[in-house]
DSSP file (Angstrom, degrees, kcal/mol; ACC not computed):
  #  RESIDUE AA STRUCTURE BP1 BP2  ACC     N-H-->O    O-->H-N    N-H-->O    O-->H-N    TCO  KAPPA ALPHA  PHI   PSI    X-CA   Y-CA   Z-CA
    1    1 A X              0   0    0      0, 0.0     2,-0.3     0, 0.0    35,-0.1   0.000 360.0 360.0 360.0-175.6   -2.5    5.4   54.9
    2    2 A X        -     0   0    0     34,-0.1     2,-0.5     1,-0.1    80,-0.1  -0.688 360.0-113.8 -99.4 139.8   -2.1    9.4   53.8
    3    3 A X        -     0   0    0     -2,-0.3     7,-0.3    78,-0.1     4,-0.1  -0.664  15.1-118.1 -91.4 144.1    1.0   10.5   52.8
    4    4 A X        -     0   0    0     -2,-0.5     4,-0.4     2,-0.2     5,-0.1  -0.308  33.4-109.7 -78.7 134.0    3.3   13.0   54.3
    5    5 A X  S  > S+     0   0    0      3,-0.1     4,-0.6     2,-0.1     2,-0.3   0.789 100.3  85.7  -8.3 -62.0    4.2   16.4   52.2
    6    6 A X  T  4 S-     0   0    0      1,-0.2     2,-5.5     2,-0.2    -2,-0.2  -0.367 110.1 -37.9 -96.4 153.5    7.4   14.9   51.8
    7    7 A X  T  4 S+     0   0    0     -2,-0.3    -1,-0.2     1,-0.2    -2,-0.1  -0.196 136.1  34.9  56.2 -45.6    8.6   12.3   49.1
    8    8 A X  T  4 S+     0   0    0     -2,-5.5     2,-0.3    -4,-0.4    -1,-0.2  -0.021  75.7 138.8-128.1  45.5    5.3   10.4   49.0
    9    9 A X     <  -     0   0    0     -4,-0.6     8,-1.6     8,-0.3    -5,-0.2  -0.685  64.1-109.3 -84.9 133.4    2.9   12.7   49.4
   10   10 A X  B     -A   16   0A   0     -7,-0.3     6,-0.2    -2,-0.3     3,-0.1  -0.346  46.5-135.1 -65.1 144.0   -0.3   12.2   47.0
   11   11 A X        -     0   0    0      4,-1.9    -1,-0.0     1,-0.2   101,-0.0  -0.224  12.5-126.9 -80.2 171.2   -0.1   15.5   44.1
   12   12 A X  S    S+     0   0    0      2,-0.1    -1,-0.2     1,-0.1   102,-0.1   0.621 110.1  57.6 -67.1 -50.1   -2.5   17.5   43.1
   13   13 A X  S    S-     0   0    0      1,-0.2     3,-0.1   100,-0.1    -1,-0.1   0.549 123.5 -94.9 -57.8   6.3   -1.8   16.8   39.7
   14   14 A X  S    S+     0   0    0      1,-0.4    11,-0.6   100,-0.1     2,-0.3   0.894  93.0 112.7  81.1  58.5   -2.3   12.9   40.1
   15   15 A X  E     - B   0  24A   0      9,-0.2    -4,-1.9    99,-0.0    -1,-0.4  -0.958  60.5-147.6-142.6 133.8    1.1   12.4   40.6
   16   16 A X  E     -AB  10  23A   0      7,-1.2     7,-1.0    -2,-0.3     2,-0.4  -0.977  34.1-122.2-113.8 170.4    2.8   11.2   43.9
   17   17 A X  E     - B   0  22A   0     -8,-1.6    -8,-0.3    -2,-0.4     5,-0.2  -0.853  27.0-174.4-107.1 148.4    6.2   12.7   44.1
   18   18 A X        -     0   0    0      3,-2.1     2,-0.8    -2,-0.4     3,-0.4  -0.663  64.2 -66.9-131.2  69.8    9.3   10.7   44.3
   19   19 A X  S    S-     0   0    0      1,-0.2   -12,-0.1    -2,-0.1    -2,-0.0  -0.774 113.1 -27.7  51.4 -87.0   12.3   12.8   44.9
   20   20 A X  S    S+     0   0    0     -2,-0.8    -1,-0.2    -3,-0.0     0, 0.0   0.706 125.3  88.7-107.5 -50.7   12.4   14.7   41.3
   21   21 A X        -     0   0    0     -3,-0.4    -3,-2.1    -4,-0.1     2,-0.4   0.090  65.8-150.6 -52.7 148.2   10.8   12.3   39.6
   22   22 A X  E     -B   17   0A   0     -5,-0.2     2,-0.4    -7,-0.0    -5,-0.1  -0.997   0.7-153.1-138.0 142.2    6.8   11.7   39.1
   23   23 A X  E     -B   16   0A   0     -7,-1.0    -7,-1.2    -2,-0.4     2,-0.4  -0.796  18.6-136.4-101.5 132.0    4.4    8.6   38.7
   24   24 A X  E     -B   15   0A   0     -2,-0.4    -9,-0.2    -9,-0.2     2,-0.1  -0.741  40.1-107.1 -85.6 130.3    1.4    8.8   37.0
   25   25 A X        -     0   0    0    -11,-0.6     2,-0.3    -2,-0.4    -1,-0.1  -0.371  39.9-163.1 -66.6 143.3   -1.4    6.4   39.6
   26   26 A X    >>  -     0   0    0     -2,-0.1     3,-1.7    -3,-0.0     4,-1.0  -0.857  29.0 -82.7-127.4 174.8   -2.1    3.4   38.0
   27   27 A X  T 34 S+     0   0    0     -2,-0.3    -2,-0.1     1,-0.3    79,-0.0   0.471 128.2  46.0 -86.7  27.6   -4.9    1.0   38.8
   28   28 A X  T 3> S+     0   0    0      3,-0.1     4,-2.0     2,-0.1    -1,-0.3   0.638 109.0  58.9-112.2  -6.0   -3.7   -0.7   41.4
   29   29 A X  H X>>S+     0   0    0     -3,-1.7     4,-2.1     2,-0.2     3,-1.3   0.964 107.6  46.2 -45.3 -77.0   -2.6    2.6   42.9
   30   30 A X  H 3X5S+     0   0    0     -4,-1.0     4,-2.1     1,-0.3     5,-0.2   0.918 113.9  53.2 -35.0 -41.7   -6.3    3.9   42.8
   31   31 A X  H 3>5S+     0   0    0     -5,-0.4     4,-1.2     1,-0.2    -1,-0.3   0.932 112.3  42.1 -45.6 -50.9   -7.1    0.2   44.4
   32   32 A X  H <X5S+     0   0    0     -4,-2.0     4,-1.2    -3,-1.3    -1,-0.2   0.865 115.1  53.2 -72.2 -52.0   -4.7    0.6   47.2
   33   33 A X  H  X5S+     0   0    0     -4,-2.1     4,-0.8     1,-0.3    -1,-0.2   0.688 106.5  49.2 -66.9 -33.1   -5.8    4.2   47.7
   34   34 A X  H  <<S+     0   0    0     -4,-2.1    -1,-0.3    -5,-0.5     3,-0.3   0.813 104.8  57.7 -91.8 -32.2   -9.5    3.3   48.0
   35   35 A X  H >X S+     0   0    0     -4,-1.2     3,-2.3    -5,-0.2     4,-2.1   0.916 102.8  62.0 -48.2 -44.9   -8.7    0.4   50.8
   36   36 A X  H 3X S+     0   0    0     -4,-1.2     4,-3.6     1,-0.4     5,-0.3   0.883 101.7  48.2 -50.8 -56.1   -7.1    3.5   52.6
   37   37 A X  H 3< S+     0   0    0     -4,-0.8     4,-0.5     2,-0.3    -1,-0.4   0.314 109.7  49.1 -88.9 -16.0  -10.3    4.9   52.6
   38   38 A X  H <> S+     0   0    0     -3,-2.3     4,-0.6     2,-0.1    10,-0.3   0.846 111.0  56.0 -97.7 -72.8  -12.3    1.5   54.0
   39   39 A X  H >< S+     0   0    0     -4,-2.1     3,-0.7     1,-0.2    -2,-0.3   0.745 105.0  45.5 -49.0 -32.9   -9.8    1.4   56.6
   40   40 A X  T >X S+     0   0    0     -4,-3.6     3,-2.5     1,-0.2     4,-0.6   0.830 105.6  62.9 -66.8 -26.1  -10.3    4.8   57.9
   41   41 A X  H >>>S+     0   0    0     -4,-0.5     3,-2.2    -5,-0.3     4,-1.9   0.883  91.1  65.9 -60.6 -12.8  -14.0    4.3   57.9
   42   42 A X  H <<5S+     0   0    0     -3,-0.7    -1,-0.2    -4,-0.6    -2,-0.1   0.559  94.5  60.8 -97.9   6.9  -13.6    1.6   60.4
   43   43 A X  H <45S+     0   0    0     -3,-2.5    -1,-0.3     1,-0.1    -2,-0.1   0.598 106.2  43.8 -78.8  -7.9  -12.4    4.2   62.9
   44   44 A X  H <<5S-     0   0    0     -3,-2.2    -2,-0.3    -4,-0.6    -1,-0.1   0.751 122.5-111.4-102.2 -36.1  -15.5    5.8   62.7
   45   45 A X  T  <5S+     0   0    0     -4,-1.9     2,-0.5     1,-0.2    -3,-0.2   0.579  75.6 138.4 115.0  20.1  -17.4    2.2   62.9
   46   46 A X      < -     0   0    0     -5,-1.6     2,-1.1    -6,-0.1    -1,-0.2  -0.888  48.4-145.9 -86.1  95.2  -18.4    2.8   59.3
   47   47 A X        -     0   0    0     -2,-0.5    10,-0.1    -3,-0.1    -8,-0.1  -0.606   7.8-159.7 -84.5 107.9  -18.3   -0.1   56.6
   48   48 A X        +     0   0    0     -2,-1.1     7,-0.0   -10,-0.3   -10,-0.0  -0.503  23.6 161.7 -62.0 147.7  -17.3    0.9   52.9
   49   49 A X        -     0   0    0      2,-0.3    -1,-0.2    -2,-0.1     3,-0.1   0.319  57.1-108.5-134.5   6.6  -18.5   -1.6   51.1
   50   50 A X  S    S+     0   0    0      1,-0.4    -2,-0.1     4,-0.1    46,-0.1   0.342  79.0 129.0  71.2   1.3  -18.5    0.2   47.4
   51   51 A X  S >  S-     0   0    0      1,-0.2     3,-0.7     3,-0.1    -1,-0.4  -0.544  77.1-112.7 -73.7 164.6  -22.4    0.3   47.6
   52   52 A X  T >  S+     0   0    0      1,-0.2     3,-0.6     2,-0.2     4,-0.5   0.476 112.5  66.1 -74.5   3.6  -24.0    3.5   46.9
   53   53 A X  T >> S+     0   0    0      1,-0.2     3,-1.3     2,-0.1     4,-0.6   0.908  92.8  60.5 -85.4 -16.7  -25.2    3.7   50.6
   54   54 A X  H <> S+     0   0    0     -3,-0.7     4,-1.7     1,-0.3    -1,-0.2   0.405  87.8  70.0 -77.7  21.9  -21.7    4.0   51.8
   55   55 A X  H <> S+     0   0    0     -3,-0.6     4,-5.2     2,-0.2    -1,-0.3   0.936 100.9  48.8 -77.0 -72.2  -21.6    7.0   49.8
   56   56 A X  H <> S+     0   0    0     -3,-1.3     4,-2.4    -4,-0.5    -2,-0.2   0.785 108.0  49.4 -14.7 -79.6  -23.9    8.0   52.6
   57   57 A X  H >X S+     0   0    0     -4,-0.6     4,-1.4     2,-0.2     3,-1.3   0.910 103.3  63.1 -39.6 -79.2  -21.6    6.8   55.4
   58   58 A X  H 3X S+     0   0    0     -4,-1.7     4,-1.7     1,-0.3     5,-0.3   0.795 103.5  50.3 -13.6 -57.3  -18.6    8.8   53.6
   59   59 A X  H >X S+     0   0    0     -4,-5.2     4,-2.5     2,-0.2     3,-1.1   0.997 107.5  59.1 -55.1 -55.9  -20.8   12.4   54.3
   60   60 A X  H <X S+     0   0    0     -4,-2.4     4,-1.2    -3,-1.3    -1,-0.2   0.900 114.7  26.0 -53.1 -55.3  -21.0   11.4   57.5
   61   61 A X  H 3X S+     0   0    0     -4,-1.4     4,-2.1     1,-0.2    -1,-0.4   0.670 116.7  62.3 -83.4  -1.1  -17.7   11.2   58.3
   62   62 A X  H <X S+     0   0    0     -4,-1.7     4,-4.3    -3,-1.1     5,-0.3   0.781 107.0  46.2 -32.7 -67.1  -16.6   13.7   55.7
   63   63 A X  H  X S+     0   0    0     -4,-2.5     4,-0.9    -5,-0.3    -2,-0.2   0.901 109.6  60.5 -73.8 -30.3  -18.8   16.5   57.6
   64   64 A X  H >X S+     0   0    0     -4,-1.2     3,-3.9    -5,-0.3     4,-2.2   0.996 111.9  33.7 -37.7 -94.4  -17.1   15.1   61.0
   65   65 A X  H 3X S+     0   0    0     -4,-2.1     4,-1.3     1,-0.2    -2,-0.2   0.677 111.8  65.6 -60.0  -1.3  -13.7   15.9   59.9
   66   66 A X  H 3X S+     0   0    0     -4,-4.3     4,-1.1     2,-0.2    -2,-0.2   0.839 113.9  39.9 -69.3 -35.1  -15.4   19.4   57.9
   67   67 A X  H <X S+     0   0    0     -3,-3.9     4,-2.1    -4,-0.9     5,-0.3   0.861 111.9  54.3 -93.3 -23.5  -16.1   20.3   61.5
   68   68 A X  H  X>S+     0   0    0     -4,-2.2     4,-2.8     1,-0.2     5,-1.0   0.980 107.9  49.3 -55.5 -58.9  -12.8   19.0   62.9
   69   69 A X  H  <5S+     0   0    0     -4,-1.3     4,-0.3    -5,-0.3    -1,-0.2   0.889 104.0  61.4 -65.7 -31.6  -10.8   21.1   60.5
   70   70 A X  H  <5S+     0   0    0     -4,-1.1    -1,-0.3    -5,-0.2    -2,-0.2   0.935 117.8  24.4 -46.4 -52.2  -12.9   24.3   61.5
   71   71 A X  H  <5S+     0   0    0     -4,-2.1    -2,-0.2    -3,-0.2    -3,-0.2   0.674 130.4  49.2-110.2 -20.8  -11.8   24.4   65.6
   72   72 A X  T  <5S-     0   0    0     -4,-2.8    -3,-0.2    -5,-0.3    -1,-0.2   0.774  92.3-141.1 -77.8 -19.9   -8.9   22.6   64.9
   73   73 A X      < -     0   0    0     -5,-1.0     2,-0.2    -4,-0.3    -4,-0.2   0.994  29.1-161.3  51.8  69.9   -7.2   24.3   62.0
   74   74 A X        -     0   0    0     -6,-0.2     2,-0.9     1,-0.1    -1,-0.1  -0.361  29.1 -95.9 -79.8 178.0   -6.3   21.0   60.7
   75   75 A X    >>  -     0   0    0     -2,-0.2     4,-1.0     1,-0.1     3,-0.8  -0.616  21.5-132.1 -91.4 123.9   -3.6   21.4   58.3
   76   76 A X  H >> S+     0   0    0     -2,-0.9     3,-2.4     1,-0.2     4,-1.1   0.699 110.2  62.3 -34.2 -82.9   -4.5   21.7   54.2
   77   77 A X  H 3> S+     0   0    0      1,-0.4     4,-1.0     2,-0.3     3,-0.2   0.516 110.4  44.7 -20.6 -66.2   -1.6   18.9   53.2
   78   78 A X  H X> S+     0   0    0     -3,-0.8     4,-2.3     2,-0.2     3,-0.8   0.923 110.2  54.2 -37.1 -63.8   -4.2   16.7   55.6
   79   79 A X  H <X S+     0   0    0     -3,-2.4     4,-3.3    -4,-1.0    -2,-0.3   0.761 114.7  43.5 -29.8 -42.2   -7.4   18.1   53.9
   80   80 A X  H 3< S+     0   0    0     -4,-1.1    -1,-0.3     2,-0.2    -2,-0.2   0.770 105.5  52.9-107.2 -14.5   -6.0   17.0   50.8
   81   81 A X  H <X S+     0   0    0     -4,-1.0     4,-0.6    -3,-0.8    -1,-0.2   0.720 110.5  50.5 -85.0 -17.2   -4.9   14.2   51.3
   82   82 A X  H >X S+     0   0    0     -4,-2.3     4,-1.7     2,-0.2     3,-0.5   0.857 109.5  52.4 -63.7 -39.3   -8.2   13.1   52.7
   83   83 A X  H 3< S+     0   0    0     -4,-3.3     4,-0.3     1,-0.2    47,-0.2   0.477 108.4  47.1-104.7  35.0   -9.8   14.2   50.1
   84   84 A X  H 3> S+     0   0    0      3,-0.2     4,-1.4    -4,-0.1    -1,-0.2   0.619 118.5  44.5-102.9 -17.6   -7.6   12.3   47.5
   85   85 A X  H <X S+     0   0    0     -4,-0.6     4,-0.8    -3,-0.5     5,-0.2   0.988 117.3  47.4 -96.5 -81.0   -8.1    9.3   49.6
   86   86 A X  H  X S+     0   0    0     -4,-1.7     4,-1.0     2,-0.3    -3,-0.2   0.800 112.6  47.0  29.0-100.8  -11.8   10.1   49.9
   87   87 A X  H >> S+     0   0    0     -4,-0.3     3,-3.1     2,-0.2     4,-1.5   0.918 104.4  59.6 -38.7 -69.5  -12.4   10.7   46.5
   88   88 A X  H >X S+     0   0    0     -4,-1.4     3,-3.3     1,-0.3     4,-0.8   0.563 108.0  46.4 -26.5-106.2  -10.6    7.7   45.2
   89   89 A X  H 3X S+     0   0    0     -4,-0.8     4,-1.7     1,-0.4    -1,-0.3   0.279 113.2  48.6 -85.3 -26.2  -12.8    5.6   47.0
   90   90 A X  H <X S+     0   0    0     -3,-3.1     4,-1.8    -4,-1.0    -1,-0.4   0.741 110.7  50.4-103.5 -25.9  -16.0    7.5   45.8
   91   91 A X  H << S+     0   0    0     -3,-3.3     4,-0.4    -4,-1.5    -2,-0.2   0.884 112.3  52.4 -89.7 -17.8  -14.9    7.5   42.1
   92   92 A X  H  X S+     0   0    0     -4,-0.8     4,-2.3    -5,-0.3    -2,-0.2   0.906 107.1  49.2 -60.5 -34.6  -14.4    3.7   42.4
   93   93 A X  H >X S+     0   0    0     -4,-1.7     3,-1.8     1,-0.2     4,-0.9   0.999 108.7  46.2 -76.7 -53.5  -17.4    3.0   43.7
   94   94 A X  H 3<>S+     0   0    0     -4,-1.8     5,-2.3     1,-0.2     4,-0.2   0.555 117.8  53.2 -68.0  10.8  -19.8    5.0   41.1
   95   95 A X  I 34>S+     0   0    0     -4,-0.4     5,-5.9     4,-0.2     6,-0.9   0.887 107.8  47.9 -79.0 -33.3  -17.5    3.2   38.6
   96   96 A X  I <<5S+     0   0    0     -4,-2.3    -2,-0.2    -3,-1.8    -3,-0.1   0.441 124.4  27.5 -82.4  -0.4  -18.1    0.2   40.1
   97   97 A X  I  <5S-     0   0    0     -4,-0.9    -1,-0.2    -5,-0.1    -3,-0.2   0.335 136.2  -8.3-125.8   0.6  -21.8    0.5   40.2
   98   98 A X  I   5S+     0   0    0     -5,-0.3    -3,-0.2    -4,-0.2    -4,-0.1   0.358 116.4  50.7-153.5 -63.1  -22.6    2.7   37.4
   99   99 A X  I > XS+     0   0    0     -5,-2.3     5,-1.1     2,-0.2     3,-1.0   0.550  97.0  60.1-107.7 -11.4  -20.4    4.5   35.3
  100  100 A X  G > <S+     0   0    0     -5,-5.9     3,-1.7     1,-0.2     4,-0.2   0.965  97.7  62.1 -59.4 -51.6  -17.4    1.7   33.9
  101  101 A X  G 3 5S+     0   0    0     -6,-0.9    -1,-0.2     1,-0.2    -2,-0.2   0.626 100.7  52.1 -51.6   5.2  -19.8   -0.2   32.5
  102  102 A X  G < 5S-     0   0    0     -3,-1.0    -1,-0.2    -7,-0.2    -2,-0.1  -0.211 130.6 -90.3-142.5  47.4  -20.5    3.2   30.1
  103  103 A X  T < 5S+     0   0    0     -3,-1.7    -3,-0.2     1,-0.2    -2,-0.1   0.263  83.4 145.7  66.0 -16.3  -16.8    3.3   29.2
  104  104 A X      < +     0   0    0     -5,-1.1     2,-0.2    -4,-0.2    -1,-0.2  -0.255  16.3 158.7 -65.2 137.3  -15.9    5.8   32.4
  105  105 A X  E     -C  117   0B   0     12,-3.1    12,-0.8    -3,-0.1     2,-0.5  -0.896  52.0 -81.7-144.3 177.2  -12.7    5.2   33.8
  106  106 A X  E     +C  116   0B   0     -2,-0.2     2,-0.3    10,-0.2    10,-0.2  -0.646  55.0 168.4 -81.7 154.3  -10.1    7.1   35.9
  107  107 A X  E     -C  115   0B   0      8,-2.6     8,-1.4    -2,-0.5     2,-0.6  -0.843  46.9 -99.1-143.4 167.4   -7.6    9.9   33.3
  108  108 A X  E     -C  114   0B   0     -2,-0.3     6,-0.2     6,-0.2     5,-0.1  -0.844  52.4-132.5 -95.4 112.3   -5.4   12.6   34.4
  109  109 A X    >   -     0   0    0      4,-3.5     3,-2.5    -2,-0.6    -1,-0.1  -0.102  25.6 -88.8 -64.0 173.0   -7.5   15.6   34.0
  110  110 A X  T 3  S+     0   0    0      1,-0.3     4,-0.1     2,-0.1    -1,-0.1   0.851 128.9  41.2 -71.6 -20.9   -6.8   18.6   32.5
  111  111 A X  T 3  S-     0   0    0      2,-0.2    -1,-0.3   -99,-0.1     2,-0.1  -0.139 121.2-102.9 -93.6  30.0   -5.3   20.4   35.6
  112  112 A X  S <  S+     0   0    0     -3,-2.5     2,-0.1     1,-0.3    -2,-0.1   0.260  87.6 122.6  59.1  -5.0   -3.5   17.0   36.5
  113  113 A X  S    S-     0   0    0     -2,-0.1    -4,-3.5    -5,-0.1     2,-0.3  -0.507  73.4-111.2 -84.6 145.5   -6.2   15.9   39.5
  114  114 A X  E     -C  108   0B   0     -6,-0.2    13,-0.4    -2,-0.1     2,-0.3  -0.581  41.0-173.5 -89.0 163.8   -7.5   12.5   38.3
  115  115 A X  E     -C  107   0B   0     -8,-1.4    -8,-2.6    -2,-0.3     2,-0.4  -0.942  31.2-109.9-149.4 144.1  -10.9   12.6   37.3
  116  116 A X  E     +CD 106 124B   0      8,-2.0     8,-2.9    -2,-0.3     2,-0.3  -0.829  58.0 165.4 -92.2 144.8  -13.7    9.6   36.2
  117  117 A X  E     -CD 105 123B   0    -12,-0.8   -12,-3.1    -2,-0.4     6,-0.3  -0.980  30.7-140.6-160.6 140.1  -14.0   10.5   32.5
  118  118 A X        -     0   0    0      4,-2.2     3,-0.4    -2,-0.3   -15,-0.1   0.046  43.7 -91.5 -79.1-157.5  -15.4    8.8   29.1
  119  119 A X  S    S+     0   0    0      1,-0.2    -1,-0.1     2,-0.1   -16,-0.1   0.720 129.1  56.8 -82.4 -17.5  -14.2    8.7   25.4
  120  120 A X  S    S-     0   0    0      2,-0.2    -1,-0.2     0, 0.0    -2,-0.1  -0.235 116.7-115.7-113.0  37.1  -16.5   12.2   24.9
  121  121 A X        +     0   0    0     -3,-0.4     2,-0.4     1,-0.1    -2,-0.1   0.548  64.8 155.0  36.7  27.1  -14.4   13.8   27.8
  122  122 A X        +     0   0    0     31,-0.0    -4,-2.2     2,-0.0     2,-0.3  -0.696  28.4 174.3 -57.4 127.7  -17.8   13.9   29.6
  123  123 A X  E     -D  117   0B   0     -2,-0.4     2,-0.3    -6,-0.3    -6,-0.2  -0.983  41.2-156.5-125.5-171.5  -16.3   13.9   33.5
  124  124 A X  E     -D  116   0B   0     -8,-2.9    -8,-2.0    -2,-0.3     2,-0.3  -0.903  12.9-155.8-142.7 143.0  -16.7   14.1   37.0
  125  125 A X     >  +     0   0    0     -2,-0.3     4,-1.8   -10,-0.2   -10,-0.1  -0.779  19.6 166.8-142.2  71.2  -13.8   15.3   39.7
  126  126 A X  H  > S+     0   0    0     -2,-0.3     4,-1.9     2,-0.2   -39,-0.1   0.729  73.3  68.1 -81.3   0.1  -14.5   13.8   43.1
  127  127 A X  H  > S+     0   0    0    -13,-0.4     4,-0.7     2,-0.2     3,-0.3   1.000 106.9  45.6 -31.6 -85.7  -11.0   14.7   44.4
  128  128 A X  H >> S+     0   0    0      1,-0.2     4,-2.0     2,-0.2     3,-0.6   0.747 109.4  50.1 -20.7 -64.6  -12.3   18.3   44.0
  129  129 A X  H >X S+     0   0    0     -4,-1.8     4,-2.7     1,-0.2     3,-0.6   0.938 105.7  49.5 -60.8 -47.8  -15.3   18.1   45.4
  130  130 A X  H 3< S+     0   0    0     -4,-1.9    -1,-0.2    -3,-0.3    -2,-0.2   0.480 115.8  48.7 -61.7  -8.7  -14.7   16.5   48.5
  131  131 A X  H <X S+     0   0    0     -4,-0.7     4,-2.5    -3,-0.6    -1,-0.2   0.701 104.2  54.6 -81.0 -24.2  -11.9   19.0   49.1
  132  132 A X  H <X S+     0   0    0     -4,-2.0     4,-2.6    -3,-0.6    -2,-0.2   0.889 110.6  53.8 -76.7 -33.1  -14.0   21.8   48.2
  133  133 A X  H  < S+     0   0    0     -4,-2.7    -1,-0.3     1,-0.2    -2,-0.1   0.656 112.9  39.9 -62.7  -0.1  -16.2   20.2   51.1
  134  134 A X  H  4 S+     0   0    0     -5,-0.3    -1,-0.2     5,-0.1    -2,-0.2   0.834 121.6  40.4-114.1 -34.2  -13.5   20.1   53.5
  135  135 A X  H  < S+     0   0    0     -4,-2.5    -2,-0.2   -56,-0.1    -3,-0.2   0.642  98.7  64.3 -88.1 -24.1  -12.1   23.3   52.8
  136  136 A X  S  < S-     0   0    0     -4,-2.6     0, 0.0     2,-0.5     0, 0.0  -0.300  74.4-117.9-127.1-158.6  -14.7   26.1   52.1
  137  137 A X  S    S+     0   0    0     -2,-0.1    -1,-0.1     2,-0.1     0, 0.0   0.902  94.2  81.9-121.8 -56.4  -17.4   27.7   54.1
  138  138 A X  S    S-     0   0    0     -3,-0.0    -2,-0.5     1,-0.0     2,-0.2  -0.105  83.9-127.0 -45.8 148.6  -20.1   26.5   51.9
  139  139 A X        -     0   0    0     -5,-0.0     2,-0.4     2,-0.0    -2,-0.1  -0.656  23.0-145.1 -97.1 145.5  -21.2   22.7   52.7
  140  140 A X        -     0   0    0     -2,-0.2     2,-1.4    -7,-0.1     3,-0.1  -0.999   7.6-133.5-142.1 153.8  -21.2   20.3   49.6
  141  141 A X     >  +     0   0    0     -2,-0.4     4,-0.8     1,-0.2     5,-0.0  -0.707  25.9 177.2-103.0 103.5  -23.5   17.7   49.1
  142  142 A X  H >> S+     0   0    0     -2,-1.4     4,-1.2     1,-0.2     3,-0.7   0.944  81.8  43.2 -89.7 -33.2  -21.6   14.7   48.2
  143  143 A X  H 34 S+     0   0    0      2,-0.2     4,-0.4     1,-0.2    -1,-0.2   0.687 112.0  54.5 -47.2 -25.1  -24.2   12.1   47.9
  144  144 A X  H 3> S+     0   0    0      2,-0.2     4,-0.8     3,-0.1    -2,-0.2   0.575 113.1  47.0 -57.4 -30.1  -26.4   14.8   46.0
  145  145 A X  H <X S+     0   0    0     -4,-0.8     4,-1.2    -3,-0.7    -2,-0.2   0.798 114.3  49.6 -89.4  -9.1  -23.1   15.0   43.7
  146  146 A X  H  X S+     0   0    0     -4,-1.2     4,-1.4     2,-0.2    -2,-0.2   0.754 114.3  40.7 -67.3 -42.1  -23.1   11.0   43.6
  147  147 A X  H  > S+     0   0    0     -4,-0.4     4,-0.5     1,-0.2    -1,-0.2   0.549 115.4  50.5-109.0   3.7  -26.5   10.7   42.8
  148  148 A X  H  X S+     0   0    0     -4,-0.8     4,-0.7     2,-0.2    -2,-0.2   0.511 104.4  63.7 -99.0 -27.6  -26.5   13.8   40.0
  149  149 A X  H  X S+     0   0    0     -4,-1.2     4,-3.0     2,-0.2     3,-0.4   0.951 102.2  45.2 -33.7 -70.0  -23.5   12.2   38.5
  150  150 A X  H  X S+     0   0    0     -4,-1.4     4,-1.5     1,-0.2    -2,-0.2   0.908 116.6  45.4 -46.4 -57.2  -25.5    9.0   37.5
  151  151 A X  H  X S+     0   0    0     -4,-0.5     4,-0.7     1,-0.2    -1,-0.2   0.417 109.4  54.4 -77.8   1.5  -28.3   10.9   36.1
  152  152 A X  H  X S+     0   0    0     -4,-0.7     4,-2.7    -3,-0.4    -1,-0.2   0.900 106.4  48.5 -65.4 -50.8  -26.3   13.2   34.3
  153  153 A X  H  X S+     0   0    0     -4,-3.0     4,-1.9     2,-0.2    -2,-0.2   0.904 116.0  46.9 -52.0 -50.6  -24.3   10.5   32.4
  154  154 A X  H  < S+     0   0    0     -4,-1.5     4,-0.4     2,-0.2    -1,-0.2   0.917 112.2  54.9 -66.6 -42.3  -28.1    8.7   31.5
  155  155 A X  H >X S+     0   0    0     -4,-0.7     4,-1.9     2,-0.3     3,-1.7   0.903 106.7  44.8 -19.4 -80.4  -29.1   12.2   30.6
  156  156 A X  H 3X S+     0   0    0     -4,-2.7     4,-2.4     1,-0.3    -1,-0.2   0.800 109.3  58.2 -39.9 -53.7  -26.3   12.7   28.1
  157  157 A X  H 3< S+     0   0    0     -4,-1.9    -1,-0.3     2,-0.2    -2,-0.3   0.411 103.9  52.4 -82.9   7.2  -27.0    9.0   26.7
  158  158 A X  H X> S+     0   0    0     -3,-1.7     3,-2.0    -4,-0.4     4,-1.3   0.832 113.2  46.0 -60.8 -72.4  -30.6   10.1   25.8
  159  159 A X  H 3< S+     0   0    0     -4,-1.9    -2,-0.2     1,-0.3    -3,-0.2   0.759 116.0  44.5 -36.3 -43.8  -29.1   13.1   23.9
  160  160 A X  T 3< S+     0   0    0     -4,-2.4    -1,-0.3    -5,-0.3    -3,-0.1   0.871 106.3  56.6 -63.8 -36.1  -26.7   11.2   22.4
  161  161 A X  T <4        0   0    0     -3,-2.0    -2,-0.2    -4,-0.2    -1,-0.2   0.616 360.0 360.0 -58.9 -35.8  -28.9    8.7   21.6
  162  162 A X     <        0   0    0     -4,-1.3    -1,-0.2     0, 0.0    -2,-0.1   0.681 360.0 360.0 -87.9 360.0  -31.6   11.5   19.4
């Protein structure tokens, strides 16, 4: 489920906080994190299933709560913790269908939000995005960033490749 501000609230920085103390996610956190994310679809009637169409399914209900959090004023701390929840589930799945198998994995990015990243620090930050979707006035196309992810990365292994 999403965690509350206090003591176990998911960080920005990829962190959850534990009194003073901080934890780095490890991979059965991201595992755990990305079931969260299954289960909430199944309030909307939604099944993740880690294919790229539930990518699809995600927007939907993504743009749902983008409209909730407009006339409600839901509260950022929520926002973000959907869209760590969110995200997890969306960088597991293009890992799991595309991008491990070409060495991408989750890393602590350089501002401390985890990020899918190679060996050539090539990455992608769907944390980010899906907050920037939730939060800003501009709309962001997360299946457009799903499916420009993949052909960036093949894009990049032609180049590399000449």
């Amino acid at each position: 489920m999403f965690f509350k501000k206090k003591k176990q609230r998911k960080m920005p920085n990829n962190q959850e906080q534990q009194g003073d103390a901080f934890k780095i996610f490890t991979v059965q956190d991201y595992e755990k994190i990305a079931q969260d994310a299954v289960d909430y679809a199944k309030l909307f009637d939604k099944n993740f299933d880690y294919s790229d169409d539930s990518i699809d399914e995600m927007q939907e209900i993504l743009e749902s709560v983008r409209r909730q959090a407009r006339s409600m004023k839901l509260a950022e701390d929520y926002l973000w913790d959907l869209s760590v929840t969110f995200g997890i589930y969306f960088g597991q799945t293009i890992l799991k269908n595309h991008l491990a198998e070409k060495g991408y994995a989750w890393k602590q990015g350089s501002n401390g939000i985890p990020v899918v990243e190679n060996d050539k620090k090539t990455n992608l930050s769907p944390i980010t995005k899906i907050y920037k979707h939730l939060t800003q006035e501009e709309e962001e196309d997360i299946q457009g960033f799903y499916e420009t992810s993949i052909l960036l990365d093949e894009i990049a292994q032609m180049l590399l490749k000449k």
